[in-house]
LUMGU-249213 format. One record per residue (C-alpha): residue in one letter; x, y, z. Coordinates in nm, 3 decimals, always signed. Last residue first. Layout:
N
@code: A | px: X | py: Y | pz: Z .
...
END
This chain:
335
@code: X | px: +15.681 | py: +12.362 | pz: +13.090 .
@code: X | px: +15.320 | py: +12.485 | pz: +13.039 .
@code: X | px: +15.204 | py: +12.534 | pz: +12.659 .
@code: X | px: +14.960 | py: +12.820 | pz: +12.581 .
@code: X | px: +14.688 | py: +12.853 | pz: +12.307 .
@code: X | px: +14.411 | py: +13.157 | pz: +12.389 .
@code: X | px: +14.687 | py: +13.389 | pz: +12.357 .
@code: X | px: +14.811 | py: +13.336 | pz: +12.006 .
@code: X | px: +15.100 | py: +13.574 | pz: +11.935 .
@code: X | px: +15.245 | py: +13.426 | pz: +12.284 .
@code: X | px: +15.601 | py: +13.397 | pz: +12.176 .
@code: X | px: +15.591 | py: +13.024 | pz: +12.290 .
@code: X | px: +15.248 | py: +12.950 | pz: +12.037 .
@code: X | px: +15.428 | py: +13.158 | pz: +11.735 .
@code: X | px: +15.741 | py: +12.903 | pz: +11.803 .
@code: X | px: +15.481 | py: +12.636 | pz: +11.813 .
@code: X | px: +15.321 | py: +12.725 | pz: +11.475 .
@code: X | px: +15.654 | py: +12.784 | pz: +11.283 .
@code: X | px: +15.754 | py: +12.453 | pz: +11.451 .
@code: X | px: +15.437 | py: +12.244 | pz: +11.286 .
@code: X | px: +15.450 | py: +12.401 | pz: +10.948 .
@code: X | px: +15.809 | py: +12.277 | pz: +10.930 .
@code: X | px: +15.784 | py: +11.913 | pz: +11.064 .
@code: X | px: +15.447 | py: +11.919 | pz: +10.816 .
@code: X | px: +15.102 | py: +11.946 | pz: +10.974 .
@code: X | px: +14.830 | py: +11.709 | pz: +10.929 .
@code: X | px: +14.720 | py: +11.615 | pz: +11.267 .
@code: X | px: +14.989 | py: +11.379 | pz: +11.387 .
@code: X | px: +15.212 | py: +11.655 | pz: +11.242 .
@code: X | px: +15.081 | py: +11.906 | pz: +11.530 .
@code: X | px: +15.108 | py: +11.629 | pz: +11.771 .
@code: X | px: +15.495 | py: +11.573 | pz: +11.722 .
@code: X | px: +15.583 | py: +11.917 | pz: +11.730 .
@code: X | px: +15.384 | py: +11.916 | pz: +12.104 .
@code: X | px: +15.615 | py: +11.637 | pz: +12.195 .
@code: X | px: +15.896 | py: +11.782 | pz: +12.041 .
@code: X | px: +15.854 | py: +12.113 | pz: +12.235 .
@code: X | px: +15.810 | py: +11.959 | pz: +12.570 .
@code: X | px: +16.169 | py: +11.744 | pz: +12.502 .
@code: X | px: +16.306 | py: +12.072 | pz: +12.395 .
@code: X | px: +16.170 | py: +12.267 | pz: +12.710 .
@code: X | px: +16.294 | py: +11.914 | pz: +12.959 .
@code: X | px: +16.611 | py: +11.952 | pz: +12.769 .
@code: X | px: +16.649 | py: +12.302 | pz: +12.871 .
@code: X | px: +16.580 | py: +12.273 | pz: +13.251 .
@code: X | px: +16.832 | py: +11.967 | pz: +13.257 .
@code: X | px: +17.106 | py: +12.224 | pz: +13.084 .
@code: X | px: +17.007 | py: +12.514 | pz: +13.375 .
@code: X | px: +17.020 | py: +12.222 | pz: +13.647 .
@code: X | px: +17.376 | py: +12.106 | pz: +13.540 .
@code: X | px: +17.478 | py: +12.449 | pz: +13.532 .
@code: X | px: +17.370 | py: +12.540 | pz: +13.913 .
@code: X | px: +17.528 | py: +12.173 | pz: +14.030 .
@code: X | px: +17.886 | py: +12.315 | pz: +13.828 .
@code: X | px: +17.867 | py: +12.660 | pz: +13.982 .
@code: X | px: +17.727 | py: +12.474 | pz: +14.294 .
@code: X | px: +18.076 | py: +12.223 | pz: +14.296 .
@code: X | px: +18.307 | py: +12.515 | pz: +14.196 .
@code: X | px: +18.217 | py: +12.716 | pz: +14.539 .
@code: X | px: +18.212 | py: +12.435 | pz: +14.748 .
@code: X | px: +18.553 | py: +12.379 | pz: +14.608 .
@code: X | px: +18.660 | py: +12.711 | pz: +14.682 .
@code: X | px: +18.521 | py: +12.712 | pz: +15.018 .
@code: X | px: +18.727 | py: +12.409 | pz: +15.061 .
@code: X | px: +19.001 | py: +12.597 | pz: +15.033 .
@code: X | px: +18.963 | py: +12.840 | pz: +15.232 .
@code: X | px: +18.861 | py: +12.698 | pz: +15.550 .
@code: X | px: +18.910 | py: +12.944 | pz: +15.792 .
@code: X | px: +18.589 | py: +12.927 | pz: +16.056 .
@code: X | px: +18.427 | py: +13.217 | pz: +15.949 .
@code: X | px: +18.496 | py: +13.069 | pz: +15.573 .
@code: X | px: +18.327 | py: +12.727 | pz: +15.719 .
@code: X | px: +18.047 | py: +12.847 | pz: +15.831 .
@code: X | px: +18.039 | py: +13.074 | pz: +15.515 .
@code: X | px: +18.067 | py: +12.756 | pz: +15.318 .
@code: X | px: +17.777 | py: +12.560 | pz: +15.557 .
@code: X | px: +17.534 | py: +12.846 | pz: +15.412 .
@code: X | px: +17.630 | py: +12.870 | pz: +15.103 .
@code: X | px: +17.564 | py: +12.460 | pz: +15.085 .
@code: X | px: +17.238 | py: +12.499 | pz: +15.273 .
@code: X | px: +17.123 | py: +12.753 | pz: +14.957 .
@code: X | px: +17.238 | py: +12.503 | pz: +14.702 .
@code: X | px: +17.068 | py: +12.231 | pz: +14.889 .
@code: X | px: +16.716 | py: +12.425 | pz: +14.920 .
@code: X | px: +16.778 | py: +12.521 | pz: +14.538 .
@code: X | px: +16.806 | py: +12.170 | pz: +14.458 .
@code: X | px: +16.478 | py: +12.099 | pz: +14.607 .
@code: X | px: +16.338 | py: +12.380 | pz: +14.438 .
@code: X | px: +16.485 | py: +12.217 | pz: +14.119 .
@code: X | px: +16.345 | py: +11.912 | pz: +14.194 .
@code: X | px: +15.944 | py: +12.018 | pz: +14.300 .
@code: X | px: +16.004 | py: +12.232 | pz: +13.971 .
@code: X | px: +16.109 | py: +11.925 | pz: +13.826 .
@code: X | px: +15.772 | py: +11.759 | pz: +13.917 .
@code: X | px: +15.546 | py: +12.015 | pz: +13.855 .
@code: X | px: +15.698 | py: +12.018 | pz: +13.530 .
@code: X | px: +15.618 | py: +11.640 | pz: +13.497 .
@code: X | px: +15.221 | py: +11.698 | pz: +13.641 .
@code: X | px: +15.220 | py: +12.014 | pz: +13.404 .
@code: X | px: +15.320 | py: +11.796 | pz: +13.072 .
@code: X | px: +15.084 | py: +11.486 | pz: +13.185 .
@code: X | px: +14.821 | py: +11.744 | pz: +13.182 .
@code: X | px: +14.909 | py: +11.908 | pz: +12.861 .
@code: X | px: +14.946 | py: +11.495 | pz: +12.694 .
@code: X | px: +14.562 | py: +11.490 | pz: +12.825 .
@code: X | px: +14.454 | py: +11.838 | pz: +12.708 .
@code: X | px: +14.557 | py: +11.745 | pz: +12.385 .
@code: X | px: +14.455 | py: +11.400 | pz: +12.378 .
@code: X | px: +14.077 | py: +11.555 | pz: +12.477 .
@code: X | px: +14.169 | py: +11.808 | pz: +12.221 .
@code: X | px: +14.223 | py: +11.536 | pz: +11.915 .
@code: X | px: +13.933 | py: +11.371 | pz: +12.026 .
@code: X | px: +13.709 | py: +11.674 | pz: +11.981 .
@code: X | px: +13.889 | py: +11.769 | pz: +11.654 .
@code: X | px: +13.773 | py: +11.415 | pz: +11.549 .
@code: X | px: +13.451 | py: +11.417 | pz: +11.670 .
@code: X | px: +13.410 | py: +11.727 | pz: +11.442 .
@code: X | px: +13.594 | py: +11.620 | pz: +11.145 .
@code: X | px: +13.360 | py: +11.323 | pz: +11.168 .
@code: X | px: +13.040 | py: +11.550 | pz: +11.180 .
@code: X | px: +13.170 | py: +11.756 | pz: +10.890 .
@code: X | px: +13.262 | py: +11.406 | pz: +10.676 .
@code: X | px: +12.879 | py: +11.277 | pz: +10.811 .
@code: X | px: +12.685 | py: +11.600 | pz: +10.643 .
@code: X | px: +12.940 | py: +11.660 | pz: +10.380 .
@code: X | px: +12.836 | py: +11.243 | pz: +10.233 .
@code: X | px: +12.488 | py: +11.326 | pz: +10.318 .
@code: X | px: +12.497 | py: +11.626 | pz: +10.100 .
@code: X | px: +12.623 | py: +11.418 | pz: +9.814 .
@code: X | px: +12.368 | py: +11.176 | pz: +9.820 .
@code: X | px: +12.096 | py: +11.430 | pz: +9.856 .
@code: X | px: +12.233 | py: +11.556 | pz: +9.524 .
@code: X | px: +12.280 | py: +11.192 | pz: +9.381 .
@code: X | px: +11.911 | py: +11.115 | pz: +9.553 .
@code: X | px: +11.749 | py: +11.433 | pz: +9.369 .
@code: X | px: +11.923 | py: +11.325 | pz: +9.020 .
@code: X | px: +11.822 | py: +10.999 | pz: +8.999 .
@code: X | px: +11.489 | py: +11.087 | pz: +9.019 .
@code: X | px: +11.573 | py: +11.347 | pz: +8.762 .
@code: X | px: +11.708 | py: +11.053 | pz: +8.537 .
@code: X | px: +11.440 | py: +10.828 | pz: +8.664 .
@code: X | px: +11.138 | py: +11.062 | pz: +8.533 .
@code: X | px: +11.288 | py: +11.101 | pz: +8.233 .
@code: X | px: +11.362 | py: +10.813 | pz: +8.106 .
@code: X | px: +10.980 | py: +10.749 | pz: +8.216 .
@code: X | px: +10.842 | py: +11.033 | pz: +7.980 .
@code: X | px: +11.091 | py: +10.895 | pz: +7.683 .
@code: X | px: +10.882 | py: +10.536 | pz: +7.771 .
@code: X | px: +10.528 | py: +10.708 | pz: +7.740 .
@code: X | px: +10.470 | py: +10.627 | pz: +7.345 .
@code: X | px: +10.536 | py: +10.222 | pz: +7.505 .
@code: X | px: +10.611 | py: +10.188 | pz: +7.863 .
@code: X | px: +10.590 | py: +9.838 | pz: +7.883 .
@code: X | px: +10.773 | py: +9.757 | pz: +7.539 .
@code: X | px: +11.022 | py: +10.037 | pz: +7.600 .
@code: X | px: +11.130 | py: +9.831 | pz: +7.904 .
@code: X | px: +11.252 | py: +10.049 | pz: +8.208 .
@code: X | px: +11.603 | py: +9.894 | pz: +8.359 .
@code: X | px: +11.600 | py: +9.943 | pz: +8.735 .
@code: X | px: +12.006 | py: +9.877 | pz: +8.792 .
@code: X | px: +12.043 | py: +10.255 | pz: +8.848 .
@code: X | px: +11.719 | py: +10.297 | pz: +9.064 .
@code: X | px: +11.905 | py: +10.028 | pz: +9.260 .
@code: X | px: +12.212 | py: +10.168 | pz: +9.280 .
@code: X | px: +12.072 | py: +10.513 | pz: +9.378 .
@code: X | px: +11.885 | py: +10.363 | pz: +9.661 .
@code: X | px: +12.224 | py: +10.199 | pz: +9.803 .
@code: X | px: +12.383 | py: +10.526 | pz: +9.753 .
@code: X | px: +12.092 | py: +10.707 | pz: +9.983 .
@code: X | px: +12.128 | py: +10.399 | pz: +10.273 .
@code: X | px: +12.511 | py: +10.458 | pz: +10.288 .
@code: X | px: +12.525 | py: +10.852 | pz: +10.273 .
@code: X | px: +12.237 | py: +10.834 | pz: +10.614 .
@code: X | px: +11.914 | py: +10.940 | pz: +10.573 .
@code: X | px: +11.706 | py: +11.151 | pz: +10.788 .
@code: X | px: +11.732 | py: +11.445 | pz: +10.524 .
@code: X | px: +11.630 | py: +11.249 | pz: +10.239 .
@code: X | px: +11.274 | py: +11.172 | pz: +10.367 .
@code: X | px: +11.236 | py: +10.853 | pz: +10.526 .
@code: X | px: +10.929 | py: +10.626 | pz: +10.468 .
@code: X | px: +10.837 | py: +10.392 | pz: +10.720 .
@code: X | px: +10.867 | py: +9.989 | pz: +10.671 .
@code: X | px: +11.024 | py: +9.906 | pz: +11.030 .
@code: X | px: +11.363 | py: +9.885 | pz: +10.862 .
@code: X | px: +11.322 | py: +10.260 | pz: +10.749 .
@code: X | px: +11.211 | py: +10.306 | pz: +10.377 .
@code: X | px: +11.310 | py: +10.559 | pz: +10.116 .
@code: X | px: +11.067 | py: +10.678 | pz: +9.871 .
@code: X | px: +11.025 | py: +10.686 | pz: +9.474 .
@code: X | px: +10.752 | py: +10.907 | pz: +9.417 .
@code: X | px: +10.866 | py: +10.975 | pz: +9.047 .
@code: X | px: +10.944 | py: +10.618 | pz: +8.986 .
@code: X | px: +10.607 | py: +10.477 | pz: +9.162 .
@code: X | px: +10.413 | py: +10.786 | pz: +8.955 .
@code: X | px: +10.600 | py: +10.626 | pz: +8.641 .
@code: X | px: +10.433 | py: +10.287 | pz: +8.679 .
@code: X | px: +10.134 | py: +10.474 | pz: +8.773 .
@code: X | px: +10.160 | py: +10.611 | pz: +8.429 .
@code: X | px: +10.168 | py: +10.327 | pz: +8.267 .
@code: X | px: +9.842 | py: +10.141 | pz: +8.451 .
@code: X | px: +9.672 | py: +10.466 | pz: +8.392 .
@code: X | px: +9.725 | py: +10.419 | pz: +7.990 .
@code: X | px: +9.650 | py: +10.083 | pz: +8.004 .
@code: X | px: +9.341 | py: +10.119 | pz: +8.190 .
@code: X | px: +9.219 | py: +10.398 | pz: +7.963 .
@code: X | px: +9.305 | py: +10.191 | pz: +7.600 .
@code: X | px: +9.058 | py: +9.913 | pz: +7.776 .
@code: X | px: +8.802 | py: +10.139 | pz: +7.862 .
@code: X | px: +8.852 | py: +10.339 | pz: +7.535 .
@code: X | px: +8.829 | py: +9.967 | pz: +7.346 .
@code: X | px: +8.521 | py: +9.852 | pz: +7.600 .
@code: X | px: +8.334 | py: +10.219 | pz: +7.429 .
@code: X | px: +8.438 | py: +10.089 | pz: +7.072 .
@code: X | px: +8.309 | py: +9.770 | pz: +7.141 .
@code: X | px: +8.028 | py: +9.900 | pz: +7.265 .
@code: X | px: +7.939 | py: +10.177 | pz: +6.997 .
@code: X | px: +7.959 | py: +9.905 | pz: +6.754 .
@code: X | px: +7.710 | py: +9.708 | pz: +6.896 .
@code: X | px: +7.504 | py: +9.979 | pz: +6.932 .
@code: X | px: +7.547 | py: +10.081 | pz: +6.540 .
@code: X | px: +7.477 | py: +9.701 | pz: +6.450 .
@code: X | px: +7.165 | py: +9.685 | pz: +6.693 .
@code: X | px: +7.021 | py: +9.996 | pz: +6.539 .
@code: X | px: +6.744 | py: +9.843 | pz: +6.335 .
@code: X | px: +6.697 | py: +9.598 | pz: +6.603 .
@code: X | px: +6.653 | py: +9.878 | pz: +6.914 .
@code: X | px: +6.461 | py: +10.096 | pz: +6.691 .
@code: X | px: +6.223 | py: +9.774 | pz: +6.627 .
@code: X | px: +6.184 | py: +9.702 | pz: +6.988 .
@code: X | px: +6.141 | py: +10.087 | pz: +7.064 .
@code: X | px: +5.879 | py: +10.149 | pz: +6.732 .
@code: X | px: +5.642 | py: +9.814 | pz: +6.917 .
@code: X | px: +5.713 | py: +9.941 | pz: +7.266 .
@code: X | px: +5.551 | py: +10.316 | pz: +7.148 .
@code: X | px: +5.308 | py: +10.155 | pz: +6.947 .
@code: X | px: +5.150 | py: +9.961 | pz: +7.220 .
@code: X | px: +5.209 | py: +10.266 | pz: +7.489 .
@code: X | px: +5.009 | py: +10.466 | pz: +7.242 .
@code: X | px: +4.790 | py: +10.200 | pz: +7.163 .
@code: X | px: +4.709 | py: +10.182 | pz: +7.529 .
@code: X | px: +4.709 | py: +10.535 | pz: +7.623 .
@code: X | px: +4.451 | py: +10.613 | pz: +7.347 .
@code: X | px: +4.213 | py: +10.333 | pz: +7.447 .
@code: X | px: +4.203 | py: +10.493 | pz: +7.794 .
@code: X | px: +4.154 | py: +10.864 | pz: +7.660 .
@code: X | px: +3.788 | py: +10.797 | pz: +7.682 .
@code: X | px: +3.760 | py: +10.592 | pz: +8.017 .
@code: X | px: +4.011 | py: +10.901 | pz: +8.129 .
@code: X | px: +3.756 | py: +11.141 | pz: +7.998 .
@code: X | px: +3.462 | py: +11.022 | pz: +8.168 .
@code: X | px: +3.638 | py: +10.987 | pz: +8.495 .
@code: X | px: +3.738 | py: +11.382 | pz: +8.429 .
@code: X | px: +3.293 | py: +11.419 | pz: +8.331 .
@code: X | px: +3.209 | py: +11.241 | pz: +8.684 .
@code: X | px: +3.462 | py: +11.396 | pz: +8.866 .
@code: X | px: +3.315 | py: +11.777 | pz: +8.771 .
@code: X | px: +2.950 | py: +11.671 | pz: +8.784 .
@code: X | px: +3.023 | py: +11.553 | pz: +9.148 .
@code: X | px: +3.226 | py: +11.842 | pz: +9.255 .
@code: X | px: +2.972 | py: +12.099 | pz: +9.082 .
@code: X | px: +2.696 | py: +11.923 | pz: +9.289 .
@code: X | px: +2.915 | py: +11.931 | pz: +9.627 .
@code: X | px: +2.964 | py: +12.258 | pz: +9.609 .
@code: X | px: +2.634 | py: +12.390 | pz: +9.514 .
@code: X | px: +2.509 | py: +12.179 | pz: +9.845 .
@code: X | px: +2.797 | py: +12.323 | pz: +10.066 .
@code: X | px: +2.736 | py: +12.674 | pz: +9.993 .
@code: X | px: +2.377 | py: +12.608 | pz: +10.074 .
@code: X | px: +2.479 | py: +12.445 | pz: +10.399 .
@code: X | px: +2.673 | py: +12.735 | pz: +10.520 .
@code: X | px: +2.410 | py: +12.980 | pz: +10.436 .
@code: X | px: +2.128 | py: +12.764 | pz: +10.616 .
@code: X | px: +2.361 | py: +12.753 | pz: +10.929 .
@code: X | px: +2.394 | py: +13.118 | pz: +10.917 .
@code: X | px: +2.044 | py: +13.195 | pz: +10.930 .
@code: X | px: +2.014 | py: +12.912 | pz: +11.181 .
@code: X | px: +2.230 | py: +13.123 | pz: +11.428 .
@code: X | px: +2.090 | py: +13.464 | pz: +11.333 .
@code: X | px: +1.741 | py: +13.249 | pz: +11.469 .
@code: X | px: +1.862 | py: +13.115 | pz: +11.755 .
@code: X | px: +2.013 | py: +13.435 | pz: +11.850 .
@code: X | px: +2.367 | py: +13.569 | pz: +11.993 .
@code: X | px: +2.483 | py: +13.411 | pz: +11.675 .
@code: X | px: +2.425 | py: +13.695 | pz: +11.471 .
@code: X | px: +2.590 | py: +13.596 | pz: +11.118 .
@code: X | px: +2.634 | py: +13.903 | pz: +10.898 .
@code: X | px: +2.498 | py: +13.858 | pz: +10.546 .
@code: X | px: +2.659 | py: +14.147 | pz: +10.323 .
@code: X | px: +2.700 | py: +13.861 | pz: +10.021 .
@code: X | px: +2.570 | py: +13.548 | pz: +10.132 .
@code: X | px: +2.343 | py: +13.440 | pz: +9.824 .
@code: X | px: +2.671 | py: +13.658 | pz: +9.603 .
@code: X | px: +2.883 | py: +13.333 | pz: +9.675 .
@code: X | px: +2.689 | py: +13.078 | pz: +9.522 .
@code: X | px: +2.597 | py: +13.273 | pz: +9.212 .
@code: X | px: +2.941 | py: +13.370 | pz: +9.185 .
@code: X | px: +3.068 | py: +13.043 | pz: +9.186 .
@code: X | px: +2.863 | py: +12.899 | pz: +8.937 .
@code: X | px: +2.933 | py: +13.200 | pz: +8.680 .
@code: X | px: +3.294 | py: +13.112 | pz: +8.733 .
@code: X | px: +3.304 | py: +12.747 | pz: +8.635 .
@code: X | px: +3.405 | py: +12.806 | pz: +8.262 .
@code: X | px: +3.700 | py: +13.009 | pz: +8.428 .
@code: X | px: +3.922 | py: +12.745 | pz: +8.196 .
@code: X | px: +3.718 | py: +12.448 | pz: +8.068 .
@code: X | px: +3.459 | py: +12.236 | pz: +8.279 .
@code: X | px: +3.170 | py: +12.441 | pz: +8.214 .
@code: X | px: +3.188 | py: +12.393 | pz: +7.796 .
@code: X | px: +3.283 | py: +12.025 | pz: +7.819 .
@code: X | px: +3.065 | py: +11.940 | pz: +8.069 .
@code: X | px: +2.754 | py: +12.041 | pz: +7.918 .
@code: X | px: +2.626 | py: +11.805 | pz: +7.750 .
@code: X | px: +2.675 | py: +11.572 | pz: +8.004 .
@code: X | px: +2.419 | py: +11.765 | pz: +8.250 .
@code: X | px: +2.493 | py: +12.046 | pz: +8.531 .
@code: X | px: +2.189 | py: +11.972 | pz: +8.706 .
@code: X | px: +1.888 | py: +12.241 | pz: +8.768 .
@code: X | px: +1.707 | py: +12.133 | pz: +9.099 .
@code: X | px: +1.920 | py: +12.364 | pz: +9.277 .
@code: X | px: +1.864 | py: +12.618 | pz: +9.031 .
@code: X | px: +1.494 | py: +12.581 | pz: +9.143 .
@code: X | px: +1.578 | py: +12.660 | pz: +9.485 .
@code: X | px: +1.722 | py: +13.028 | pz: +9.368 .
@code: X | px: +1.388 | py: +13.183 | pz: +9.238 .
@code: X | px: +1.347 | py: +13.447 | pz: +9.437 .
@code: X | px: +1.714 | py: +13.593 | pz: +9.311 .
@code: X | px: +1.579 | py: +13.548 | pz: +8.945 .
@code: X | px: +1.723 | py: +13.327 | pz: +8.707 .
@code: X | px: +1.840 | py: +13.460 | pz: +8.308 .
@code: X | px: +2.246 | py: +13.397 | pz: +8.380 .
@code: X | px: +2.179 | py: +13.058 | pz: +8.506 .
@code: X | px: +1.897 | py: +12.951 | pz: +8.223 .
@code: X | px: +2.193 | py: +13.072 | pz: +7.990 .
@code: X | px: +2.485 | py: +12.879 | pz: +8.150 .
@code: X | px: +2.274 | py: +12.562 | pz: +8.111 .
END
């Protein structure tokens, strides 16, 4: 077929149309590039044709090209799916007993190795099994290791929010949480340790809870003790106020009793000048000895604080004498 092709003349091109491809031929056309010599024929009957379509005649020129290249086509596509649909009838016994043989050798693989599969299976459920047991463990010792605080509404507290009483409770009961070798098995020595240092971050935070509240109790404490101190310092000014209001009044006296005695010395009374005289010396020392027992009865009052605080009798003088000679200036005390 591909030598009648080769041998026709370009005059001669409508009997190639009449030329099939036949059976006997298919499998030496339809093999790599075995189709080439077809094509070029077809293509080299329009080769340099330029379609003028401004003309009834360029336009059926054209036409007649188109439709040539359409015939060829057509004849090589029909040869071509006639010889694939060929093969497949061909290769269609093939593909059976293939596929036969194939199930047949899987069926008897599948027996042959049945033991070995089996095998494999248990062995597989036995890693599954060993795997859950091993994750069940260690999310026992996760829990241990992430061991959390909870409020009473059921959310978790970190250490710093808790208060000394809450973090030794949680330390008593990690304490009393007894880990049984037979549960944790080869990873019991890894739980140990996981509660020991467990037990070792609440004990710390424990501790700093416990200096956390003592400090804030000193605090108040200091607070309360200057809020009495300021109190008993007020009650001290009100009484001084009060003998000073006293003694003035005293001094008013004193001063009317000069007064009246030098009335009466103009006038020539003598002698009861001079007992005018003795009764202010005597009134005068009276009010300097009540002056100093209101001072000592100031200073044991403010002695007596000092010790309420801590202070020995001694400590507690030392401080008030260095108070009176004013070696502290921002600490006063008003008689």
């Amino acid at each position: 077929m591909t030598e009648i092709i080769i041998n026709q003349e370009e005059d001669s091109k409508e009997e190639f149309a009449l030329i099939p491809i036949t059976e006997d031929k298919f499998a030496s056309v339809f093999i790599k590039n075995g189709l080439q010599i077809f094509i070029d024929y077809i293509k080299k009957d329009a080769e340099g044709f330029i379609a003028d379509v401004s003309t009834e005649k360029g336009r059926k020129e054209a036409a007649a090209k188109t439709g040539f290249i359409k015939r060829k086509k057509a004849q090589i596509e029909k040869a071509g799916k006639q010889y694939i649909k060929e093969l497949k009838e061909k290769i269609k016994p093939a593909s059976e007993e293939l596929k036969r043989a194939v199930q047949e050798l899987n069926e008897w693989r599948d027996e042959v190795g049945k033991p070995l599969t089996e095998w494999r299976e248990k062995k597989k459920k036995k890693k599954e099994k060993e795997e859950r047991r091993i994750a069940g463990i260690k999310e026992k010792i996760e829990k241990i290791i992430n061991y959390r605080l909870l409020s009473e509404n059921g959310n978790p507290l970190h250490l710093t929010e808790c208060s000394s009483e809450i973090i030794k409770k949680a330390v008593e009961k990690l304490i009393d949480y007894e880990l049984n070798e037979e549960i944790f098995e080869e990873f019991f020595s890894e739980a140990e340790k996981a509660k020991s240092d467990k037990l070792e971050e609440l004990k710390s935070a424990l501790k700093n809870a416990e200096e956390k509240e003592k400090l804030a109790f000193e605090q108040k404490k200091l607070i309360e003790e200057k809020e009495k101190l300021a109190l008993e310092q007020k009650k001290l000014i009100e009484k001084k106020e009060t003998v000073e209001k006293e003694h003035l009044k005293s001094i008013e006296e004193t001063v009317a009793l000069k007064e009246k005695i030098q009335e009466e010395l103009k006038e020539g009374y003598p002698l009861a000048v001079k007992a005018e005289k003795e009764t202010v010396i005597k009134k005068t020392s009276a009010e300097t000895d009540a002056d100093k027992e209101h001072q000592r009865e100031i200073n044991r009052i403010v002695i007596g604080l000092f010790m309420k605080n801590g202070f020995s009798k001694k400590e507690s003088i030392k401080i008030l004498k260095i108070i009176i000679k004013a070696e502290i200036p921002q600490i006063t005390v008003n008689y």
